[in-house]
N, C-alpha and C positions, 0 to 999 in steps of 0.2 A: 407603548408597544410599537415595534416596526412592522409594518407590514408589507413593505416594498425592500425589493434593495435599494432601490431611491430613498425611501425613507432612511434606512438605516446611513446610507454615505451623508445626507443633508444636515440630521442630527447630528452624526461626528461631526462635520466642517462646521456647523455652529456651536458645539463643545470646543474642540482641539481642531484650529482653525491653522495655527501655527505648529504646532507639531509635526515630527516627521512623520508620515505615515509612507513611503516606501525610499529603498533602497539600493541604489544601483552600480556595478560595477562595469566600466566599458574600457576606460585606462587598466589609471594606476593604481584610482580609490577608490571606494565606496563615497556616493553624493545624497543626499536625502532630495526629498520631492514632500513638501507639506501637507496636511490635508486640505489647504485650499485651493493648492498648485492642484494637486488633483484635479478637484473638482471643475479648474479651470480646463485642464486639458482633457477629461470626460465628456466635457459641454462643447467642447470643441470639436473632438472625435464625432461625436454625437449629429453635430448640424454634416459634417463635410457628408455623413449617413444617408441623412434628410436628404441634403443637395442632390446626391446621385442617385438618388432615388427610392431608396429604402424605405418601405413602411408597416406600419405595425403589424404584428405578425409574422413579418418574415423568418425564414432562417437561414442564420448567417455563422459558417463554419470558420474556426478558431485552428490554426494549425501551426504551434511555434514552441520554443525552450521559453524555460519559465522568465520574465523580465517584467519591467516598470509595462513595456508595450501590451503583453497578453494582460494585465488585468485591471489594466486603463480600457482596452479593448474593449474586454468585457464589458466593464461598465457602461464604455460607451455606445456597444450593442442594445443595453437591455435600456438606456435614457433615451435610443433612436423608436424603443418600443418595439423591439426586434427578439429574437431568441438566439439564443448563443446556444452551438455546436460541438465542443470542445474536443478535439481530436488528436489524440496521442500519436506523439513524434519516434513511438517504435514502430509504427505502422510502416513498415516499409514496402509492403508489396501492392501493388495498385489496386488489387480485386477487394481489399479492404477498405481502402480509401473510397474507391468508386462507389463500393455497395452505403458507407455512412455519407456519404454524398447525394448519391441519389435518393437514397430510403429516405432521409432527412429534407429531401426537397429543398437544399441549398441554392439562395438566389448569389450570397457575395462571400467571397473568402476570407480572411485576412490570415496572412500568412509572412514567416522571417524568410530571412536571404537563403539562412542554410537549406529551410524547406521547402525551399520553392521549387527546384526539380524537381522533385515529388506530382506538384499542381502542375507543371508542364509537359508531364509524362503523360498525363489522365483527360486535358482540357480537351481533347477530341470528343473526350465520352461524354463532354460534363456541356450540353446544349443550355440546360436553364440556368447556368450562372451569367449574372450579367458583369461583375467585377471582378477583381482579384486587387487586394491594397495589402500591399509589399511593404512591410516594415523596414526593412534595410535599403539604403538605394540602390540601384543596377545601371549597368552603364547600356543597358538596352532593355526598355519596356517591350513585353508579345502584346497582343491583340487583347483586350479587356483587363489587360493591367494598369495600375495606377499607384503609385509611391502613397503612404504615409502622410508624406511633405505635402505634397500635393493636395490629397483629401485634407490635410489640417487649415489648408491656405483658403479652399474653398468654405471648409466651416466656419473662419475668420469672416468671410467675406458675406457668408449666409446671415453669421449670427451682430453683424453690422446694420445688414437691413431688415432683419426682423429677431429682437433682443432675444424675443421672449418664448420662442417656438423652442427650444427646447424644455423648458419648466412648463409649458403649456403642456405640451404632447407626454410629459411624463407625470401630470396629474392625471390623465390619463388611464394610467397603467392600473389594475387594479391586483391585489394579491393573489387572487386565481390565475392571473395571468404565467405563460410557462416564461421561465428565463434561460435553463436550459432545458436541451436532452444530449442524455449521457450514456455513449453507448459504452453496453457493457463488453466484458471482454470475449464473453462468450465460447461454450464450449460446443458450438455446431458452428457451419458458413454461416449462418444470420444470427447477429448478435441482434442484441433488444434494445430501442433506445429508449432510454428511463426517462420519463417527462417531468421533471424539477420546477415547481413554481414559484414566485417570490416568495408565500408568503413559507413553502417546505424550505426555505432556505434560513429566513431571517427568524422562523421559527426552532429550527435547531442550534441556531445560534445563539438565543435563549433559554435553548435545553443547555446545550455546552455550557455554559457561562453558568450553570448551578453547580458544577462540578469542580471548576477551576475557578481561579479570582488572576484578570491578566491585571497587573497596574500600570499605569501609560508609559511606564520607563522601558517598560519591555521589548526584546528586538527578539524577530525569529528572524532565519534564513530558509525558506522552503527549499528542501530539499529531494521534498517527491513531485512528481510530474504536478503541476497547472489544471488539466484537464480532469482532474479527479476530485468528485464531490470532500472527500476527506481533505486535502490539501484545501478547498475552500474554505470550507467551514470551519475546524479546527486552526488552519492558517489565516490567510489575509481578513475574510469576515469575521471572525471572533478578535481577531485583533484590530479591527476598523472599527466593531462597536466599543474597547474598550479606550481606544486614544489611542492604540502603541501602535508598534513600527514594524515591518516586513519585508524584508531582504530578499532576492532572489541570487541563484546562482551565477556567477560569471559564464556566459558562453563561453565556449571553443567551437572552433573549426569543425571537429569533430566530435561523436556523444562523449569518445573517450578522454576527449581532451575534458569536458564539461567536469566529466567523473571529478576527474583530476585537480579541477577547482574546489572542490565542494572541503576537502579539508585546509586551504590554502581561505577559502572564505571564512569559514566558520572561525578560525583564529582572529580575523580580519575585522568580522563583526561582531564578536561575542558575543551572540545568543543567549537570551537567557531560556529562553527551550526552542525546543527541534522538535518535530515529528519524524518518526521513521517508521520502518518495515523491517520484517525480520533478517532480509538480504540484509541490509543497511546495517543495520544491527551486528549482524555477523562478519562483517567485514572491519569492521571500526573493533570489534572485539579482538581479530586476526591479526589488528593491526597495531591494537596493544600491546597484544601477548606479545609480538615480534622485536617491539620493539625495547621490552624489558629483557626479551631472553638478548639481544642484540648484548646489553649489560655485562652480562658474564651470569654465571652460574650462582654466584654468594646476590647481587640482586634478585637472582631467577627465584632462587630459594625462599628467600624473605618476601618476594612477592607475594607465594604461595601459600609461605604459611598466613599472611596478615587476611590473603581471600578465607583462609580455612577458618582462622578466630571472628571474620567478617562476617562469616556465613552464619558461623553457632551464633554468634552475639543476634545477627540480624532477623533470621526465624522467617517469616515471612510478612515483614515489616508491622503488621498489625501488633505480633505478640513481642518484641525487641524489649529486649536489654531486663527481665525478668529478675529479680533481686537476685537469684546464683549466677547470676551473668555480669553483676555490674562491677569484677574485679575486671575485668577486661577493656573495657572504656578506656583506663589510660595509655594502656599497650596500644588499644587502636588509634588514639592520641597522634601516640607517636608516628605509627605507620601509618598512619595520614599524612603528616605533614613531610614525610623523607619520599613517601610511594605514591600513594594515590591523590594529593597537591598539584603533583608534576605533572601524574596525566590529566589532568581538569585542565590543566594548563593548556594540553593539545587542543582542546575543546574552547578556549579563547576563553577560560576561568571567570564566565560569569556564570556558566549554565545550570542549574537550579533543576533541572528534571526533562526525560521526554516524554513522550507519548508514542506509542505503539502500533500501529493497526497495520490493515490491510489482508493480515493472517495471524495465526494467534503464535506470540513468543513462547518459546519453553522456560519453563522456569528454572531453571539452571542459568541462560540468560539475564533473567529478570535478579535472578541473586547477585550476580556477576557484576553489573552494573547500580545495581544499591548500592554492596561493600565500595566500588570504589568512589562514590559518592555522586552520582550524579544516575537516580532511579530511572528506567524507563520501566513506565505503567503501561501495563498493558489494554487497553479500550479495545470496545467491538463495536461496529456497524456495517453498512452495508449500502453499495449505491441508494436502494430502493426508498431506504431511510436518511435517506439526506446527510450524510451516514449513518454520525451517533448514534447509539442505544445506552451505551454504560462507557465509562469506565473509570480507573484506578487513575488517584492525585493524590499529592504531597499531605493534603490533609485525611484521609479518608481511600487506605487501600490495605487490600490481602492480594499477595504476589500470588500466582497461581491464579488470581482469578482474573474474569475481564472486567471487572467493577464495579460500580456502582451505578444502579440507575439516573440515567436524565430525568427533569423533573419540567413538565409536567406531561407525563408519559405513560400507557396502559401496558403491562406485559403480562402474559400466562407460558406455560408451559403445559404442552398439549402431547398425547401420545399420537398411535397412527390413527383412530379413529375420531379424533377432532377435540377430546376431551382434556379438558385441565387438569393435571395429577400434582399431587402436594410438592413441597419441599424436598428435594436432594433424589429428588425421581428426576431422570432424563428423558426428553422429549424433545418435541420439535419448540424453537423460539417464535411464537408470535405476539405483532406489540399492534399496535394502535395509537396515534398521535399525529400532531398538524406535519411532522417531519413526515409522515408518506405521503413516495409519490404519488400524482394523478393519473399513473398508470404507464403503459407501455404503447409507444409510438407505433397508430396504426399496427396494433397488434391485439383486439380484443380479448380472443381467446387465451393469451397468454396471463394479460388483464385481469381475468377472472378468475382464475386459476390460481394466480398471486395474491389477492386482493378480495378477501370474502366477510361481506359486511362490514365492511373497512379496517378488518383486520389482516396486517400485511404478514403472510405466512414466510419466512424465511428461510426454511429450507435446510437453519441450522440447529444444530444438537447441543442442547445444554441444559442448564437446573439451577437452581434456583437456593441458595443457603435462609438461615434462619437469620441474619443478620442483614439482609437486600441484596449481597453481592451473587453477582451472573456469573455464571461456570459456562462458558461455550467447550464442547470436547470434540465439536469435528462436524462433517455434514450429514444431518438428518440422511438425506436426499442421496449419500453416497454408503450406506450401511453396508455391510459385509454381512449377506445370510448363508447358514447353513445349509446341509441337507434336510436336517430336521427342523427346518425352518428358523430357527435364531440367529438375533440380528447384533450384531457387533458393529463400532465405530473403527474403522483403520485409524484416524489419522494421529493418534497418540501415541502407536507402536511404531509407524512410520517414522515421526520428530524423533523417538527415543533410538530408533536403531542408527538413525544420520547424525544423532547427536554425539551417541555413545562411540561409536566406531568408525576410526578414519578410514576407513577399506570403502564405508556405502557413503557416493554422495549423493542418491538420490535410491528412493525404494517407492514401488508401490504394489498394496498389499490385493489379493483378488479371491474373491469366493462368490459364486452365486450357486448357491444351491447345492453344492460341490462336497466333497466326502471330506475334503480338505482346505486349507489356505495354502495362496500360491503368492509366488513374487515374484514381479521384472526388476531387479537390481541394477543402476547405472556407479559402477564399480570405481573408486580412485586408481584409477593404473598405476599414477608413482610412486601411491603409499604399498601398494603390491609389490610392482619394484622394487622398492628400496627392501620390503619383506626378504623376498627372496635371494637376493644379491646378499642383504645377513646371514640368511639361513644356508645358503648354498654358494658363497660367492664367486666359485669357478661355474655358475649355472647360466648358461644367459636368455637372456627372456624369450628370443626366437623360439627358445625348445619348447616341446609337446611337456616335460617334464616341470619344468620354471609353471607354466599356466597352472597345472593339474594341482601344484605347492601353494600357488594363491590361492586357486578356486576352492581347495579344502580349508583354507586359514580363513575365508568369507565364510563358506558352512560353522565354523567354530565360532564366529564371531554371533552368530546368530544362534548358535545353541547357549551361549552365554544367559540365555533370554531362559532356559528349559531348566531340568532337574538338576542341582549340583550347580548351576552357573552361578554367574556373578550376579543376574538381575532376575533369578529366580523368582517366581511367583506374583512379579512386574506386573504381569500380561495374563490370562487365562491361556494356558499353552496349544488349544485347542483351535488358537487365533494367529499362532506364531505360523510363519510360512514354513510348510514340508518339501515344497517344491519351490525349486527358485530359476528362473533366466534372467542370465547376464546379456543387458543390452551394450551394446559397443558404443551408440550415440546420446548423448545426457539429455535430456528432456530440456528446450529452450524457447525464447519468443520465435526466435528465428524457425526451427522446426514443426512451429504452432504447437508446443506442448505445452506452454508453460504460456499466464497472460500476464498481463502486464503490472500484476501486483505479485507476481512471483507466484503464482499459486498451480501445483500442478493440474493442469486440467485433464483429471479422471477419464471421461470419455472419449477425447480421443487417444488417450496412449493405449487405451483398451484395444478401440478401433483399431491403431498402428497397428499396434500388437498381437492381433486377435489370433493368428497361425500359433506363434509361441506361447500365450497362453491355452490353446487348446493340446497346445504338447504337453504341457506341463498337468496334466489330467491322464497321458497316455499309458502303459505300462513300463515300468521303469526309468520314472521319469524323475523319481524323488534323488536319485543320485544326481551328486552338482556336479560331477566330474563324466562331461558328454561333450561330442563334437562341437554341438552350437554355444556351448558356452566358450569353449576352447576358441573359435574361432572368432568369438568376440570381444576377447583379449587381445586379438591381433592388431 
């Protein structure tokens, strides 16, 4: 059993000593780094630490693109006996940065070239740092900065005259010990930072690893941010305990250059899994479709039908290819190897499966990518949980759900008054196991709150089948109540209304207490456009007329959902939005609506929005066709 991350890197280097365990691109290629080579430059990192002064307990903030640098870093944070910080490189505005700076009682940084303006916009504010170690070189050091080069030269030099101070000082470390905290993304100004300790780490890396079998041949490339407990664990730690290999993405210049690598890598190093997000997910699917319809119309076709036979054959993976089904196998045969061959192909044709998280995929996705041969399962966890909790693999899934439990793991399902309810009853998810954290950073109250006799309350809504598999449908914590008190989940109806109709690219559903349900709709203007240029094509959009033609074809799109429509009886109709504002601005990081796992954050677009959703309650207000909508087309 590991109980350190020390533990768990020392055991691999004595397992797969020679093995590649990471992957780097800076040229032209991708170069491996072994897991001794590691271990070398960990222990290196680690003294230059020592030298300047670091010591145990501190904490030392992480701020870069994902590379060989950030999780050698790391490592060689937590061998100096230090705590790692991990700080997301969307942060762009400094009251963020500042507030996990200082809340975190950061003494030293380490940070790349691209984000370093960042750190020299804020170091006025930032008294208690005594370092900053700059990954990239600069042709001019500020005032408590120091190169990479530099700190590695000193750790050579440390660990010359005294061998052993690092393997000393990291016996040391005990499993209680914190490795990180991880600030969440949070939906007020003060985010939480999750207190992560060794042994919540190399503990769910033990739960992971009953779910999936990695073999040492295996290569991921992370393609979600570094700083996020899910990319840990499911990434470079579950593949560090089983031998295999971890690629990061090539930097660019800029984020969007980075984007821009990640399909240009992943051919590059052929993955045999990925993790993703449903952004992620949604984009590579966009990016499909594009490029089959690009084909002509007779591929588009045959695409279509082969996902239609894909889909009946495939059911929802558990129940597939059922003896009335198995005429179909050789057809799919075929359109395998003509259709969906080619696109594996994009995917650098070793890749075997991904993994899901961060928010829950629709299953419409999740079919989408079985048929064409490369499944993402859907998993659920959660900062608080080191992530994991469940989820769905190549051996052991039902699409639609989020999994299968980690093992060895406690979970119940609880209503609002604290009590466990049976099978396919919805409630709140609470689990229990070594994967929770030690709680919230200098934050008791919130602490307790979360954390009741060491059962970590989660805040999410789900049940539980007769077979082990977790159904998550949304947040506990964000319920839609009636007047008459009844509590509904939004966020099922929300995925199906973005999913179903290109008109909504973003909806959020509201009711507290309210005689009805209401909706801020963040609208596709081109798919509008191009509506009514069909419909009216001497019409043009300036007009009062052109708006009025879309904003009724949104209302329709949403009746679809009611009596007579298409997804009739979908939804309890009592749940479907009567009243709707269109906002003119999409909900984003940059906005603060949206956090960095894509997830709309509920409380403040309420907040934004709190004048138009009180309109949306006023007298005659169910009509979509009014000034402020009008005006938010413009």
């Amino acid at each position: 059993m590991n109980s350190t991350i020390i533990d768990l890197l020392n055991q691999s280097v004595d397992k797969y000593a020679k093995n590649p365990f990471l992957w780097e691109k800076i040229t032209n290629e991708f170069t491996s780094t072994s897991y001794f080579e590691t271990k070398q430059q960990v222990h290196l990192l680690a003294a230059g630490l020592i030298q300047i002064g670091v010591v145990k307990s501190d904490k030392i903030a992480l701020l870069s693109e994902g590379r060989n640098a950030w999780i050698i870093g790391e490592l060689g944070i937590l061998h100096a006996g230090a705590v790692n910080v991990p700080l997301s490189i969307k942060l762009e505005e400094s009251n963020d940065l500042v507030f996990r700076l200082l809340h975190s009682e950061a003494k030293y940084i380490l940070v790349s070239g691209n984000q370093l303006p960042k750190i020299r916009a804020i170091m006025s504010e930032l008294s208690a740092v005594k370092r900053v170690i700059v990954f990239d070189e600069q042709p001019i050091y500020q005032d408590r900065e120091i190169s990479l080069t530099d700190l590695n030269k000193l750790g050579a030099g440390y660990l010359k005259k005294n061998p052993q101070v690092v393997i000393e000082l990291s016996k040391s470390i005990l499993p209680s010990d914190l490795a990180n905290i991880s600030y969440t993304s949070g939906t007020t100004a003060d985010p939480k930072g999750i207190m992560l300790t060794h042994r919540n780490y190399t503990a769910n890396v033990e739960q992971a690893l009953t779910l999936m079998t990695i073999p040492t041949s295996y290569r991921t490339l992370i393609i979600l941010p570094l700083d996020h407990c899910f990319a840990h664990v499911a990434g470079f730690y579950s593949f560090m305990a089983s031998g295999a290999s971890v690629g990061t993405v090539q930097s660019g210049k800029t984020g969007m250059e980075t984007l821009k690598n990640i399909p240009i890598n992943i051919k590059e190093l052929k993955p045999n899994l990925l993790l993703s997000v449903p952004a992620l997910a949604k984009s590579f699917k966009k990016n499909i479709e594009g490029g089959i319809r690009a084909k002509g119309a007779v591929i588009n076709s045959m695409f279509r039908f082969a996902l239609f036979l894909s889909y009946s054959y495939n059911k929802e993976g558990f129940n597939r290819a059922e003896s009335l089904q198995k005429w179909k196998k050789p057809l799919l045969d075929i359109f395998d190897k003509i259709i969906f061959a080619k696109i594996r192909e994009s995917f650098g044709g070793q890749l075997e499966f991904f993994i899901g998280g961060g928010a829950l995929l629709d299953i419409d996705l999740q079919r989408f990518y079985y048929a064409i041969g490369i499944p993402m399962f859907q998993g659920y966890g959660l900062s608080e949980a080191t992530p994991i909790i469940s989820s769905n693999g190549l051996e052991n899934h039902k699409l639609g759900s989020s999994g299968y439990l980690v093992r060895p793991m406690e979970l119940k399902i609880c209503n609002s008054d604290g009590i466990e309810i049976p099978n396919f009853e919805k409630g709140e998810i609470v689990i229990k196991g070594e994967n929770v954290m030690a709680g919230y950073y200098k934050n008791d109250k919130s602490t307790s709150e979360t954390i009741i006799d060491g059962w970590l309350h989660t805040g999410d809504m789900g049940y539980m089948d007769n077979d082990g598999f977790l159904y998550v449908v949304g947040r506990f914590k964000s319920l839609l109540i009636s007047s008459d008190g009844e509590k509904y989940s939004p966020e099922g109806i929300e995925e199906s209304l973005v999913t179903n109709s290109n008109f909504i690219d973003q909806i959020l559903l509201y009711n507290n207490q309210h005689p009805y349900t209401s909706a801020l709709v963040v609208p596709n203007k081109e798919t509008m456009k191009r509506y009514v240029h069909h419909k009216k094509p001497h019409l043009k959009w300036e007009t009062k007329e052109a708006k009025e033609l879309a904003l009724n074809k949104l209302q329709r799109e949403i009746n679809e959902y009611r009596k007579a429509g298409k997804y009739e009886g979908l939804f309890p109709e009592r749940w479907l939005p009567a009243a709707i504002a269109v906002i003119g601005e999409p909900f984003t990081e940059q906005n603060g609506l949206v956090n960095s796992t894509m997830k709309v954050m509920r409380g403040r677009v309420e907040e934004r929005f709190v004048q138009r959703i009180e309109g949306l309650y006023a007298s005659g207000a169910k009509a979509i066709v009014n000034s402020e909508n009008i005006q938010a087309l413009m």
